[in-house]
VEXDREN-2710 file (C-alpha; in Angstrom, 1 decimal):
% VEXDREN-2710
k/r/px/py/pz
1/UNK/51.8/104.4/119.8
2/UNK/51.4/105.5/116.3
3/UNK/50.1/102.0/115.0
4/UNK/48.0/100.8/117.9
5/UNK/46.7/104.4/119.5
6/UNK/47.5/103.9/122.7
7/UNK/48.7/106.2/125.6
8/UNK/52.3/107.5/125.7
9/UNK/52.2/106.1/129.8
10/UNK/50.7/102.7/129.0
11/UNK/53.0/102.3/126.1
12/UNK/56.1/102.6/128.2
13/UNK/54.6/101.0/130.8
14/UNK/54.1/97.7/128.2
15/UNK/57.7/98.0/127.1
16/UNK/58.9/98.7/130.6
17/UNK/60.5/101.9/130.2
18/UNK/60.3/105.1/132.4
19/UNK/57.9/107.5/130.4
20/UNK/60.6/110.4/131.8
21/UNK/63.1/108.9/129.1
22/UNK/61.1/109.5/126.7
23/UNK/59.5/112.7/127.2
24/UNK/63.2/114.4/128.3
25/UNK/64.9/115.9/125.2
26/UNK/68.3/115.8/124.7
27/UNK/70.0/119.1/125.6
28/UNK/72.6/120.2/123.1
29/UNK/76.2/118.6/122.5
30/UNK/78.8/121.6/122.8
31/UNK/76.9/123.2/120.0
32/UNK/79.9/126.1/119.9
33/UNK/82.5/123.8/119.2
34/UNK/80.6/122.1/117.2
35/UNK/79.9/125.2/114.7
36/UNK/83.6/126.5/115.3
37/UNK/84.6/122.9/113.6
38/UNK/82.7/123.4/110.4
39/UNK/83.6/127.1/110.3
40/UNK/87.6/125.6/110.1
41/UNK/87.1/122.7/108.1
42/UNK/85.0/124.8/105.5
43/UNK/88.2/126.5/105.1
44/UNK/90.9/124.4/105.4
45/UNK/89.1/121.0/103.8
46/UNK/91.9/118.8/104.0
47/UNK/92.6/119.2/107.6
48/UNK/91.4/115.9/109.8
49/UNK/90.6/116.0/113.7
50/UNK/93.6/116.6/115.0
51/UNK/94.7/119.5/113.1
52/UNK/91.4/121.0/113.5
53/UNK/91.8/120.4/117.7
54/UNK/95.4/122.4/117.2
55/UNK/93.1/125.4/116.1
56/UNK/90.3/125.2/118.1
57/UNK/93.2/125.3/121.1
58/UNK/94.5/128.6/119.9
59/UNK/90.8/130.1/120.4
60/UNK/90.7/128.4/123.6
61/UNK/88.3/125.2/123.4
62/UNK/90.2/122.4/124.7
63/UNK/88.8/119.6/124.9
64/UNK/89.9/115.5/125.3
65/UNK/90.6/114.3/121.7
66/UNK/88.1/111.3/122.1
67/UNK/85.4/113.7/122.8
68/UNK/87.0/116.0/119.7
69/UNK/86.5/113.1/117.3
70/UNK/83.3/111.8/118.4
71/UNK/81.7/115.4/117.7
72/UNK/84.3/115.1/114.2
73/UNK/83.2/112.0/113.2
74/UNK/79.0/113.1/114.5
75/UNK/79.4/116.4/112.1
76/UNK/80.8/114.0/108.8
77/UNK/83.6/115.9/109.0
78/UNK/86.2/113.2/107.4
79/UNK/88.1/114.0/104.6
80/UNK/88.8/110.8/102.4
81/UNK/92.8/109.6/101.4
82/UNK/93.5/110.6/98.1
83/UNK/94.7/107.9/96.2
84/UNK/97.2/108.2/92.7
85/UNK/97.0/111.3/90.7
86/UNK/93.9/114.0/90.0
87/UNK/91.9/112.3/86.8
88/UNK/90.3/114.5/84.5
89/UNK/86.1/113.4/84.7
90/UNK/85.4/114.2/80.8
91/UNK/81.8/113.7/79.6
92/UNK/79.4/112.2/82.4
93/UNK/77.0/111.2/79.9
94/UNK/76.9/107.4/79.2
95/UNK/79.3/106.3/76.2
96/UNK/77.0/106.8/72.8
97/UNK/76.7/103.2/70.6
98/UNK/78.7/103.7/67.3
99/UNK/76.5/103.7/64.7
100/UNK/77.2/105.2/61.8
101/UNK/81.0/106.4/60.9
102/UNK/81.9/109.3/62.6
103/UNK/80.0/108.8/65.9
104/UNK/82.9/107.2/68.1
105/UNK/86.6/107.3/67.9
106/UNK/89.1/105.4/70.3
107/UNK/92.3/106.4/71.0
108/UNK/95.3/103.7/73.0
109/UNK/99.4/104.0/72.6
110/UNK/101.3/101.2/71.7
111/UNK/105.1/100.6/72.3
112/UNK/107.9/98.8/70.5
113/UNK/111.4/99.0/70.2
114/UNK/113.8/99.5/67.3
115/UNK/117.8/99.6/67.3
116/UNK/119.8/99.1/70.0
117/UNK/116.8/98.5/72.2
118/UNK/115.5/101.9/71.8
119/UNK/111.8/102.5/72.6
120/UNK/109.3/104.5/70.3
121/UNK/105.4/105.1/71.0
122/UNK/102.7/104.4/68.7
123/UNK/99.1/106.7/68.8
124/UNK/96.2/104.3/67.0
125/UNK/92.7/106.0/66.0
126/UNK/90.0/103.8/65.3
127/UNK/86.4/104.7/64.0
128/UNK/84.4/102.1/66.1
129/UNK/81.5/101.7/64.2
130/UNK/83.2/100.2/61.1
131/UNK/86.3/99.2/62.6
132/UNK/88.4/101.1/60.3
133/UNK/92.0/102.4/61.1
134/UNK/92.5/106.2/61.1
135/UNK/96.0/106.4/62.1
136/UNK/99.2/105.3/63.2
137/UNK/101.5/107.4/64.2
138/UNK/105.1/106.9/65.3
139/UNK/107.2/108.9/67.3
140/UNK/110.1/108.3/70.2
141/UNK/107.7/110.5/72.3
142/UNK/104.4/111.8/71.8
143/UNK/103.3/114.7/73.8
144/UNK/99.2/116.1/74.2
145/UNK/100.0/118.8/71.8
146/UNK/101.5/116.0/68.9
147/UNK/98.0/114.1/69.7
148/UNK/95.7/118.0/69.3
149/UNK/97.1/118.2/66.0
150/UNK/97.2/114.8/64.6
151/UNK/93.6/115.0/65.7
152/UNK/93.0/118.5/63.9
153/UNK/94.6/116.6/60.5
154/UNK/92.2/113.3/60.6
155/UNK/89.5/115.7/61.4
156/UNK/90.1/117.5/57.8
157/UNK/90.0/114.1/56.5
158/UNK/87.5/112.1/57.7
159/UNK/85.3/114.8/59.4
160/UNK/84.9/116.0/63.6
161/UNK/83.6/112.7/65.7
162/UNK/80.7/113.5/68.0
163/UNK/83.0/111.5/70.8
164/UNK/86.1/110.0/71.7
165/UNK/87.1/107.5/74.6
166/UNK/90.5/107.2/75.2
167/UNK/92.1/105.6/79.1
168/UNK/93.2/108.4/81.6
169/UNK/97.1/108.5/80.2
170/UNK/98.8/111.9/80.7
171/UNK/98.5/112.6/77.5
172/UNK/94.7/112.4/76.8
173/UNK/94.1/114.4/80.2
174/UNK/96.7/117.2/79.3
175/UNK/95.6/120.6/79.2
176/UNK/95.9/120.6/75.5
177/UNK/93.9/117.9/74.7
178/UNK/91.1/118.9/77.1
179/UNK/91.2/122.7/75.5
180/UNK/91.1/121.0/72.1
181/UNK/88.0/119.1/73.0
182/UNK/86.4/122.0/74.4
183/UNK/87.4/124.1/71.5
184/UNK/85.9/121.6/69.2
185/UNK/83.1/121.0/71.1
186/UNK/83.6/117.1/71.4
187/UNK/82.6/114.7/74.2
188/UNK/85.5/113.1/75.4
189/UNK/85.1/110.0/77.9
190/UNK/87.4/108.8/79.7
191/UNK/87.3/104.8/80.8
192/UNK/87.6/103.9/84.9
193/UNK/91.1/103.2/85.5
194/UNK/92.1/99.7/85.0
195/UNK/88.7/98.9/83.0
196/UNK/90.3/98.4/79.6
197/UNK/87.0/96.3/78.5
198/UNK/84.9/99.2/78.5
199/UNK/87.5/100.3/75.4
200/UNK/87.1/97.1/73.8
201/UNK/87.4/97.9/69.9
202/UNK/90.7/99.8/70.7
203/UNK/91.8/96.9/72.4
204/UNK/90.7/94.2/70.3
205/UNK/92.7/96.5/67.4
206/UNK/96.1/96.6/69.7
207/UNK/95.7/92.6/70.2
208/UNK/95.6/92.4/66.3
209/UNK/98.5/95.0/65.6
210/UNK/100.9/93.3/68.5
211/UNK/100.3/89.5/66.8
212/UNK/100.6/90.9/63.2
213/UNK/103.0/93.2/63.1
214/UNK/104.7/94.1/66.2
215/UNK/105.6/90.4/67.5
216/UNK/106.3/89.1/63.6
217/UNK/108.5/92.4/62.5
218/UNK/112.1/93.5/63.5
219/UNK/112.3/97.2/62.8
220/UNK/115.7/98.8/62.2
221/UNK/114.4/102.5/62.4
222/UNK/111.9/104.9/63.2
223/UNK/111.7/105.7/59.3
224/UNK/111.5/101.6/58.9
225/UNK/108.4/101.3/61.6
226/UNK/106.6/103.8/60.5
227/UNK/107.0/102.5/56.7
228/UNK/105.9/99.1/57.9
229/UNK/103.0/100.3/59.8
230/UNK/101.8/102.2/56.9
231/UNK/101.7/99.2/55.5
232/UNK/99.6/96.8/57.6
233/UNK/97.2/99.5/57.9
234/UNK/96.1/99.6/54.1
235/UNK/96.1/95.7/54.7
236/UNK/94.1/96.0/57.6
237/UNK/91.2/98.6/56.4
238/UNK/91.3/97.3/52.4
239/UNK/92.4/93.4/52.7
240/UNK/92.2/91.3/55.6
241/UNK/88.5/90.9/56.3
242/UNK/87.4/91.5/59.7
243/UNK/84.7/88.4/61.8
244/UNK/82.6/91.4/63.5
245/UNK/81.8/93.0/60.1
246/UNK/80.7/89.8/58.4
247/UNK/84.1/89.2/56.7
248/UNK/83.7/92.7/55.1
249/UNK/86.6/95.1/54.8
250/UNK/86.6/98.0/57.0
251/UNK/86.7/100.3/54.3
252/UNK/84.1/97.8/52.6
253/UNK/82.1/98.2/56.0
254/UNK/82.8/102.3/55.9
255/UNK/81.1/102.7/52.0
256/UNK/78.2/100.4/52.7
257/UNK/76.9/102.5/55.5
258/UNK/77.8/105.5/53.6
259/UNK/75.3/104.4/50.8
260/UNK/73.0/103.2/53.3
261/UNK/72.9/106.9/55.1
262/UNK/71.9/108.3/51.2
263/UNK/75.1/110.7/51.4
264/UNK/78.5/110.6/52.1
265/UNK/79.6/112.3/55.2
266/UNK/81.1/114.8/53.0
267/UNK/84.2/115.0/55.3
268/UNK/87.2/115.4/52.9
269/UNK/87.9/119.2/52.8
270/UNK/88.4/120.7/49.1
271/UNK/91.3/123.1/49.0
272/UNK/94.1/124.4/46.9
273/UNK/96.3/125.1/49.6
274/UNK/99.6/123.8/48.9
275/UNK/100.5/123.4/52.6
276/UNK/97.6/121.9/53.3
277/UNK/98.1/118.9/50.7
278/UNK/101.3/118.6/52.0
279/UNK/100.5/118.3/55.5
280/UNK/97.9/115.5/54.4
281/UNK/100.4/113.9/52.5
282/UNK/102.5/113.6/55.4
283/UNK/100.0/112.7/57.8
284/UNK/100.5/109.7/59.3
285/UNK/99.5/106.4/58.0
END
């Protein structure tokens, strides 16, 4: 009728349909109920159409529970099946490109064993945009408090990242990791559950540790890991040249972008603090 302007009669008349069809408005569906079913899921969100029919009995609308799930299902009412554990959402924005030093961090944990089959945990930081190691640290357990301050000490040292990206693990989603990053004002992202590729230098770093090290290495003790993996990781960011980086160092790859910036970063903190040089000392290779 719109396209052709013809008459309301002559169209249904063409289409053979009684014009009294068309003209006659639908009167409305139980419009009470309707309205006393969004005033009970509004506050009781999880409740589905049965549960919601229980209540709407005690005020005395009964209905038949195909008709009470046609006007649930009408209204949008469903509530979705949770699946696995609440995820913290981090940073919505879209994950920054690395590149200069500084920009990006990635965080994974490793495992291995030592002893009598005994289990320890292994926290890696990487700088993504030159590839370069910031930590290893090596503990039977490592909690989201251990990773807060580990952070705090690398970020004496080498300066506060504009973001991380780190997997959904319990303890990157703690509540002291996600005060840290609020505290520190830092963008943490969080990758979609079983999408390791969209961590890929972390990963690519793991792959290299687990051949090198971890697969070639029997470790005796805690104290014995952790002196081994201090040791592939001045190997790893000052001697074995990396394919990405044109065969460059990581620390090689860290001071030519430095020098190309004009400045260094100007990360290292200058203090006299006793306790502070110790805690650096013992921060973990």
């Amino acid at each position: 009728m719109r396209d052709h302007d013809i008459s309301q009669r002559r169209a249904c008349r063409l289409v053979g349909v009684d014009p009294k069809t068309v003209r006659r408005e639908r009167p409305p569906d139980n419009p009470e109920i309707r309205k006393e079913m969004k005033a009970v899921a509004a506050k009781r969100r999880r409740f589905g159409y049965r549960r919601i029919g229980v209540m709407l009995e005690r005020k005395g609308m009964i209905m038949n529970h195909k008709k009470l799930y046609r006007l649930y299902t009408e209204e949008k009412l469903g509530v979705r099946r949770r699946r696995g554990r609440k995820r913290a959402r981090g940073s919505r924005t879209p994950m920054p490109e690395a590149l200069r030093p500084g920009e990006r961090w990635s965080l994974d944990f490793l495992s291995d064993t030592f002893g009598a089959s005994r289990r320890f945990r292994i926290l890696a930081v990487n700088d993504d945009c030159c590839r370069e190691n910031l930590c290893l640290m090596a503990d039977t357990s490592i909690s989201g408090a251990r990773v807060a301050r580990e952070l705090d000490a690398l970020v004496r040292i080498y300066g506060k990242p504009a973001s991380i990206v780190s997997d959904n693990g319990t303890e990157f989603t703690s509540r002291a990791i996600l005060k840290w990053a609020n505290d520190n004002g830092v963008e943490w992202h969080y990758i979609d559950p079983g999408k390791p590729q969209q961590n890929a230098f972390i990963e690519s770093f793991n792959g290299s540790l687990r051949d090198e090290l971890l697969n070639e290495e029997m470790f005796d003790s805690l104290d014995d890991a952790r002196r081994k993996l201090a040791l592939w990781r001045y190997d790893y960011n000052n001697v074995r040249p990396h394919s990405s980086l044109g065969n460059q160092t990581p620390a090689e790859a860290r001071r030519t972008l430095e020098q190309f910036e004009g400045s260094a970063p100007g990360a290292l903190a200058q203090t006299n603090d006793d306790e502070y040089e110790d805690q650096t000392r013992r921060l973990s290779l």
